[in-house]
VEXNUVEX-476452 format. One record per residue (C-alpha): residue number from 0; x, y, z. Coordinates in pm, whole numbers. Layout:
<nodes>
+--------+--------+--------+--------+
! koltor !      u !      v !      w !
+--------+--------+--------+--------+
!    NUM !      X !      Y !      Z !
...
+--------+--------+--------+--------+
</nodes>
This chain:
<nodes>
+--------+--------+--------+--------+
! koltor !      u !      v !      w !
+--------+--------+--------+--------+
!      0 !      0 !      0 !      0 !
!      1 !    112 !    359 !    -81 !
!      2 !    216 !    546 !    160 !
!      3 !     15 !    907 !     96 !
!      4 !    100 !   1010 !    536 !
!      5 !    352 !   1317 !    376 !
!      6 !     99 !   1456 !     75 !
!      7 !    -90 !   1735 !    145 !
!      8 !   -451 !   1787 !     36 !
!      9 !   -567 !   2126 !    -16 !
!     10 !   -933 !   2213 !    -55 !
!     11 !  -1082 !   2536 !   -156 !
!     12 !  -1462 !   2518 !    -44 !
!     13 !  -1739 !   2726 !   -120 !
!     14 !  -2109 !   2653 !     37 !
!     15 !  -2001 !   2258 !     14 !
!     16 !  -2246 !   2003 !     94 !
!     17 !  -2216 !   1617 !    214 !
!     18 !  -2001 !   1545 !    -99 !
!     19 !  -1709 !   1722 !    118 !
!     20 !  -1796 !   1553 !    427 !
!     21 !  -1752 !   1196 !    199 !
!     22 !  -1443 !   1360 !     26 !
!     23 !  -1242 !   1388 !    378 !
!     24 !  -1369 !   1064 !    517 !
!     25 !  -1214 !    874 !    199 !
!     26 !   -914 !   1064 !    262 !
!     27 !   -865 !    999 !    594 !
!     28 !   -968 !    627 !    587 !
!     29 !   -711 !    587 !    257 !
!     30 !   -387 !    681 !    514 !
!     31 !   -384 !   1099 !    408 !
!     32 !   -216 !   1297 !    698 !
!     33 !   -257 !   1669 !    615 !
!     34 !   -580 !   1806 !    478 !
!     35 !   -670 !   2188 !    461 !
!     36 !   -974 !   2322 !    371 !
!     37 !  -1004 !   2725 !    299 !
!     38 !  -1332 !   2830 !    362 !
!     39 !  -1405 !   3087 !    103 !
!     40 !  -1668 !   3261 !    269 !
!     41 !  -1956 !   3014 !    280 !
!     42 !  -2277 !   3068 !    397 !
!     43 !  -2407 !   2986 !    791 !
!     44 !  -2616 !   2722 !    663 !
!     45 !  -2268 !   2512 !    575 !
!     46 !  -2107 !   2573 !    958 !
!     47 !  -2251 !   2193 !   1037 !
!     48 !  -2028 !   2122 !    728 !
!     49 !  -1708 !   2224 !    865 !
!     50 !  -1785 !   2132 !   1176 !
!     51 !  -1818 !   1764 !   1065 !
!     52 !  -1497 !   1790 !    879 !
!     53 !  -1283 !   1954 !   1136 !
!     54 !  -1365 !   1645 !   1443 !
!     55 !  -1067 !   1453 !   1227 !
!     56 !   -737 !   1520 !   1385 !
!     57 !   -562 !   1560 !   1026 !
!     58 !   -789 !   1837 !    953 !
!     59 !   -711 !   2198 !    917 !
!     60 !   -918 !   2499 !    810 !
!     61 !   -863 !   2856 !    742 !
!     62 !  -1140 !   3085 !    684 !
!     63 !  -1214 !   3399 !    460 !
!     64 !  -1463 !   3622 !    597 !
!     65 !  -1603 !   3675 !    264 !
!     66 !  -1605 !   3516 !    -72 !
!     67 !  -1295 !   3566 !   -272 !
!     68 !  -1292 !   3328 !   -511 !
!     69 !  -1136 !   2989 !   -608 !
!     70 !   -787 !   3186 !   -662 !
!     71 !   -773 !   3349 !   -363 !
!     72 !   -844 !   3101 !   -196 !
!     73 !   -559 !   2879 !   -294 !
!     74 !   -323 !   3106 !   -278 !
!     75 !   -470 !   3128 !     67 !
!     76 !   -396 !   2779 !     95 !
!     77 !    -62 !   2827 !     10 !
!     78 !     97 !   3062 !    179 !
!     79 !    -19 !   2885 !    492 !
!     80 !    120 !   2551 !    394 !
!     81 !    453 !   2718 !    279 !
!     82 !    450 !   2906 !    677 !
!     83 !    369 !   2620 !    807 !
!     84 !    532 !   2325 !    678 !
!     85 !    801 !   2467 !    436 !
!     86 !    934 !   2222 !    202 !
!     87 !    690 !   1958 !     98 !
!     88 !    697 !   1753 !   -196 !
!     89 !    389 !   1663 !   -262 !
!     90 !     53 !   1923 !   -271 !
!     91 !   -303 !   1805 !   -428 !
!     92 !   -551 !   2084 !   -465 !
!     93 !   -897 !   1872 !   -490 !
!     94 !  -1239 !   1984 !   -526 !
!     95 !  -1478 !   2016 !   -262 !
!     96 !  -1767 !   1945 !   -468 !
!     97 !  -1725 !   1576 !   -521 !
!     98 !  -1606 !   1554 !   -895 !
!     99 !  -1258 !   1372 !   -816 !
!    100 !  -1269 !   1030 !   -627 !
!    101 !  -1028 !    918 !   -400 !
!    102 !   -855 !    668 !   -664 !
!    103 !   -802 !    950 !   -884 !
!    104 !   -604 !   1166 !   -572 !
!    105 !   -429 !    886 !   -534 !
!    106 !   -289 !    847 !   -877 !
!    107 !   -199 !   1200 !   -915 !
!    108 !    -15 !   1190 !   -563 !
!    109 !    179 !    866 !   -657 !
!    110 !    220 !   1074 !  -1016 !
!    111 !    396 !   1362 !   -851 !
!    112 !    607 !   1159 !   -614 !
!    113 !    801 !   1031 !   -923 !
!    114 !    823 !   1311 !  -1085 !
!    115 !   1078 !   1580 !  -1147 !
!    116 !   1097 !   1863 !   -959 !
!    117 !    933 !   2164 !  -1112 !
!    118 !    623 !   1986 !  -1197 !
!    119 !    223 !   1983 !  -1229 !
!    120 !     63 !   1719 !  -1291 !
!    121 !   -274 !   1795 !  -1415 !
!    122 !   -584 !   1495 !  -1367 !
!    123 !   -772 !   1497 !  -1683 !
!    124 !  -1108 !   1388 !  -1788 !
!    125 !  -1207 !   1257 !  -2074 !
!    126 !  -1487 !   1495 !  -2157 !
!    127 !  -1591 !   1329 !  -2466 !
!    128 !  -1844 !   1075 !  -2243 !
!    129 !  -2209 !   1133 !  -2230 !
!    130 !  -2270 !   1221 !  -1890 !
!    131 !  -2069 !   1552 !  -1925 !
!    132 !  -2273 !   1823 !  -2043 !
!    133 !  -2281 !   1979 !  -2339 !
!    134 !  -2162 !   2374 !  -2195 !
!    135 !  -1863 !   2181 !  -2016 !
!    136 !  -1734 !   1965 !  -2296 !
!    137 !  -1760 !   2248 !  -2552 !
!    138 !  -1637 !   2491 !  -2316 !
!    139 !  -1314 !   2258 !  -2200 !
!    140 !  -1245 !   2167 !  -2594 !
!    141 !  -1249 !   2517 !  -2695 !
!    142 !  -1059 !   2637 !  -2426 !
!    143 !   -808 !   2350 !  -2498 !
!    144 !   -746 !   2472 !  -2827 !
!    145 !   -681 !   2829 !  -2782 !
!    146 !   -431 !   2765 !  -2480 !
!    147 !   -227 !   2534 !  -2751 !
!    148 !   -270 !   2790 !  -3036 !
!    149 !   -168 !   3088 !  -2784 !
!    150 !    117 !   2883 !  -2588 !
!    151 !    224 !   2617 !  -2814 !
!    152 !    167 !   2369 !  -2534 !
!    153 !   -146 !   2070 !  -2572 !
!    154 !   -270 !   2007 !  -2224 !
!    155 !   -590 !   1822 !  -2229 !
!    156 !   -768 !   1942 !  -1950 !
!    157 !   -724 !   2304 !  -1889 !
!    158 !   -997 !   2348 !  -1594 !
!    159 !   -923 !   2041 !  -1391 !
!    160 !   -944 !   2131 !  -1002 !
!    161 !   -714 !   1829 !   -928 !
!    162 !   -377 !   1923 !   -972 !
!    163 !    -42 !   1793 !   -784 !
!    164 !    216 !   2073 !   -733 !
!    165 !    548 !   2084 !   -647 !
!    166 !    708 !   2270 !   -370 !
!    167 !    889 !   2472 !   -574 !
!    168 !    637 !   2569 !   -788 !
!    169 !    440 !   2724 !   -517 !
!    170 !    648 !   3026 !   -417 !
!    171 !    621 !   3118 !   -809 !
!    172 !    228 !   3078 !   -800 !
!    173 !    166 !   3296 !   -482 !
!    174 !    305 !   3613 !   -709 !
!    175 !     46 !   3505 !  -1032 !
!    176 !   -249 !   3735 !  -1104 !
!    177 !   -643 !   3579 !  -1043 !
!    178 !   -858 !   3585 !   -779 !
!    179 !  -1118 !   3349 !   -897 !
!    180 !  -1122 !   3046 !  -1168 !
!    181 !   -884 !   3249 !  -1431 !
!    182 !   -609 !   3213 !  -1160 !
!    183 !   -602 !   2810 !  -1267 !
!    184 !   -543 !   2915 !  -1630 !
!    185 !   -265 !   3178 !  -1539 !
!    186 !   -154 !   2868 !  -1316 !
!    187 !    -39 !   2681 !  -1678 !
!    188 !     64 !   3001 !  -1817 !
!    189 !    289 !   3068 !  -1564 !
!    190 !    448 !   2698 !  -1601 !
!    191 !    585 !   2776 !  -1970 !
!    192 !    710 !   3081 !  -1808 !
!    193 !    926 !   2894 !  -1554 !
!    194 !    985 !   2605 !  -1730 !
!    195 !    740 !   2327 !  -1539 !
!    196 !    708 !   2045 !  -1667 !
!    197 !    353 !   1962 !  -1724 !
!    198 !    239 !   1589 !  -1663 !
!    199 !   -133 !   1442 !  -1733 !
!    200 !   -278 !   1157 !  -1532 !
!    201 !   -610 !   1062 !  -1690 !
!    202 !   -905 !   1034 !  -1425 !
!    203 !  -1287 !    976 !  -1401 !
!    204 !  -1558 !   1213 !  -1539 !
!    205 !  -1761 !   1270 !  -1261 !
!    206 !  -2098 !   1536 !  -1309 !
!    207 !  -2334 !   1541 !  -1053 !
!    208 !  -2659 !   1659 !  -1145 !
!    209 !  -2491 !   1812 !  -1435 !
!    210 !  -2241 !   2025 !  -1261 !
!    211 !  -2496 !   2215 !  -1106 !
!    212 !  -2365 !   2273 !   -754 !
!    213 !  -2066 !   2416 !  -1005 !
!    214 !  -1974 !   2792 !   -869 !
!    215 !  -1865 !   2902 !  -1195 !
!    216 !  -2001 !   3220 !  -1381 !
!    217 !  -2037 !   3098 !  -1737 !
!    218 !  -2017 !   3441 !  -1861 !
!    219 !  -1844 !   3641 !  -1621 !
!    220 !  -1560 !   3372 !  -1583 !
!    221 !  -1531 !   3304 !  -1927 !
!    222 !  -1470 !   3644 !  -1979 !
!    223 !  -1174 !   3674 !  -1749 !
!    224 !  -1061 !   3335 !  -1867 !
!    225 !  -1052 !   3428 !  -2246 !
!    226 !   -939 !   3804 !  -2171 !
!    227 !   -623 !   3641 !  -2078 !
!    228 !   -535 !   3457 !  -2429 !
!    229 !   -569 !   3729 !  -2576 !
!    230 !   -312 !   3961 !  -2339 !
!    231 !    -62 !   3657 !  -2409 !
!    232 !   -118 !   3668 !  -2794 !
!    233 !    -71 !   4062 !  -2792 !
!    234 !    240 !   4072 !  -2571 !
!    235 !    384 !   3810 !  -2738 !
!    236 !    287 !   3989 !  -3109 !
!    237 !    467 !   4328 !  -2983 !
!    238 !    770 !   4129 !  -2881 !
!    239 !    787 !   3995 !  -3204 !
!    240 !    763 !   4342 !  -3375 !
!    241 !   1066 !   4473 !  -3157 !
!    242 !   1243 !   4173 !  -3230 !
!    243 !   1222 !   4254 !  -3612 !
!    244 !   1214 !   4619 !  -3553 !
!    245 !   1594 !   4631 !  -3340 !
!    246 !   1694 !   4334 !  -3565 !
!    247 !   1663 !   4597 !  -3899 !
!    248 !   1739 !   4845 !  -3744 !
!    249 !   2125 !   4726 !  -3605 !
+--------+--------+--------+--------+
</nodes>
């Protein structure tokens, strides 16, 4: 059996239900050590939530007094764990919303633990199944193909929530711009940038009620998301016209 005692699982949670309540009990049961949750300003009706959750010894939580959003949030997460613990090796960011099982956080753990340094591994779904619906598979594929035309680089899964990180990618992503789900997507920007190596573990497509406990803002967010495509395209188009511009020039 794998020995998961010195991964950490963080959890950015939002009004969660009884999915989050199963989520921690699989952890705990499958040998997992150190789990935070950041409470991103939920409601009072979830208090009996984190009150269940935080009875487990290997429990931690943080709270924001208000909602800041998914980014904030882990970089919330973050900064604590770097205070705290200092150099780990191995960091999970799951869902609280029940969409990742506990054989897929496993996988991406043992992933990471043989990895280089300098590496996310990404857990990707394979949204082509017929239980994902339609507004996430066509938003995912789309999204897929503009990070590859922007960046050059073909990652699969571009909105995953379950992600393994290494420790010394983290001081890097405390400094990245994003308060809410455009921070993930600046997350894989920022790897080309420092040269992380980006590793895919495929993992279970799992839609409850067709995503719709799902805090995202299909407009709003994919506004921000999208926004930031196109400041990478433009900066790197007015790089390239100084390039030829100095090279003529001289």
């Amino acid at each position: 059996m794998a020995d998961y005692s010195n991964a950490i699982v963080l959890i950015p949670a939002y009004n969660p239900d009884e999915k989050m309540e199963y989520l921690v009990e699989d952890l705990v049961r499958e040998g997992f050590k150190h789990i935070l949750i950041v409470n991103d300003g939920s409601k009072k009706e979830c208090d009996s939530v984190f009150h269940s959750v935080s009875s487990y010894n290997e429990v931690e939580i943080v709270h924001h007094a208000v909602n800041l959003g998914k980014g904030r949030a882990l970089k919330t997460g973050f900064n604590y764990l770097l205070n705290k613990y200092g150099q780990w090796t191995r960091l999970i960011t799951v869902d609280a919303d029940g969409q990742h099982s506990i054989n897929d956080i496993k996988k991406v753990a043992r992933k990471l633990t043989y990895s280089k340094d300098d590496t996310l591994v990404l857990g990707v779904r394979e949204l082509s199944v017929d239980n994902v619906p339609f507004r996430s598979r066509f938003g995912n594929k789309l999204t897929e193909k503009v990070f590859q035309f922007a960046t050059g680089i073909h990652v699969t899964d571009t909105q995953t929530g379950l992600r393994g990180i290494s420790y010394s990618f983290l001081r890097d992503l405390m400094n990245v711009k994003g308060e809410r789900f455009e921070y993930e997507m600046n997350m894989l920007l920022e790897s080309k940038g420092n040269n992380v190596h980006i590793e895919e573990v495929g993992i279970e497509t799992i839609y409850i009620e067709e995503n719709k406990t799902s805090h995202f803002r299909p407009v709003l967010d994919s506004i921000k998301i999208y926004s930031l495509f196109l400041k990478y395209i433009s900066s790197s188009l007015v790089s390239f016209g100084l390039d030829i511009l100095f090279y003529t020039l001289l």
